[in-house]
C-alpha positions in Angstrom: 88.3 109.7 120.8 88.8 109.9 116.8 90.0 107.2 114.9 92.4 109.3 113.1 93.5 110.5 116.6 93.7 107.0 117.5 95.8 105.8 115.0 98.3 109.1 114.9 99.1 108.2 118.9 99.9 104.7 117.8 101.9 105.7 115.2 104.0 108.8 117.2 104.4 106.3 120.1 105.7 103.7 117.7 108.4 105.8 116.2 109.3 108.1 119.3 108.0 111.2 118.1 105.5 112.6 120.9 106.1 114.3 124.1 104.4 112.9 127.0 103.9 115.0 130.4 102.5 118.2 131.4 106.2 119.9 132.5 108.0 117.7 129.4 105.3 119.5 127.0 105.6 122.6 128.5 109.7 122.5 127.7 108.5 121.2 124.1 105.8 123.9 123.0 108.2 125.7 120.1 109.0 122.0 118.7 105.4 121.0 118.7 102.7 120.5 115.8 99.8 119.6 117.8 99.2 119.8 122.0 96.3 117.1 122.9 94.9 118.0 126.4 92.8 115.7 128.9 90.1 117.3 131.1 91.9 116.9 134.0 95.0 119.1 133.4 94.8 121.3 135.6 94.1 125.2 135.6 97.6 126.4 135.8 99.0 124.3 133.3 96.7 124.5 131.3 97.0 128.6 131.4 100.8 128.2 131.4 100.6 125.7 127.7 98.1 128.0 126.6 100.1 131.2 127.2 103.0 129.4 125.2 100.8 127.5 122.4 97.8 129.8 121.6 96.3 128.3 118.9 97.7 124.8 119.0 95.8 123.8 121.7 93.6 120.2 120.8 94.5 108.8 125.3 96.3 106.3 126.1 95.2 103.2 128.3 97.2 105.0 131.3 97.2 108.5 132.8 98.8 111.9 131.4 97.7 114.7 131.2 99.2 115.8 128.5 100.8 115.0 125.3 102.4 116.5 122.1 103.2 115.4 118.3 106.6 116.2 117.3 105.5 115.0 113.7 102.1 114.7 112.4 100.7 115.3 109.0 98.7 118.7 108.6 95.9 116.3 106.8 95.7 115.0 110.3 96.0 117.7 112.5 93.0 119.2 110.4 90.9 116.0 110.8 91.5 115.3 114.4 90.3 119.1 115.0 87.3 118.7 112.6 86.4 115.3 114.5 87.2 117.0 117.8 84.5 119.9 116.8 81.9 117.6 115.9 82.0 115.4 118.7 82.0 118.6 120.8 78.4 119.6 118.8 77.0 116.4 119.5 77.5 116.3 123.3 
């Protein structure tokens, strides 16, 4: 997982500004700057976020599935995508 991505979950968590849960991000898509997805959401929610969020598609120490920023700097949302496509490339 990025550092910056890292760091911006801290942060969010720290001053209540991310949604957590597949149905409570789904209810949260219009008020959301960045969607972070595990690889075990599953196909219909995943199609169902994606139908709502095209485009803004993108850890913790316990499972979800799902989570979404309801603040995050742009300067990060462009990083953690630019980290995101490089780790991709190297796997």
């Amino acid at each position: 997982m990025s550092k910056i991505l890292e760091k911006s979950l801290k942060d969010a968590r720290k001053e209540n500004k991310l949604t957590m849960g597949s149905k409570e991000v789904l209810n949260s898509v219009n008020n959301s700057k960045l969607i972070v997805l595990s690889q075990s959401v599953d196909k219909t929610m995943l199609e169902k976020i994606e139908s709502d969020a095209m485009g803004r598609l993108c850890g913790l120490q316990f499972r979800i599935s799902t989570i979404s920023f309801t603040a995050i700097d742009e300067g990060n949302i462009k990083s953690i995508l630019k980290d995101t496509e490089t780790e991709e490339k190297n796997v």
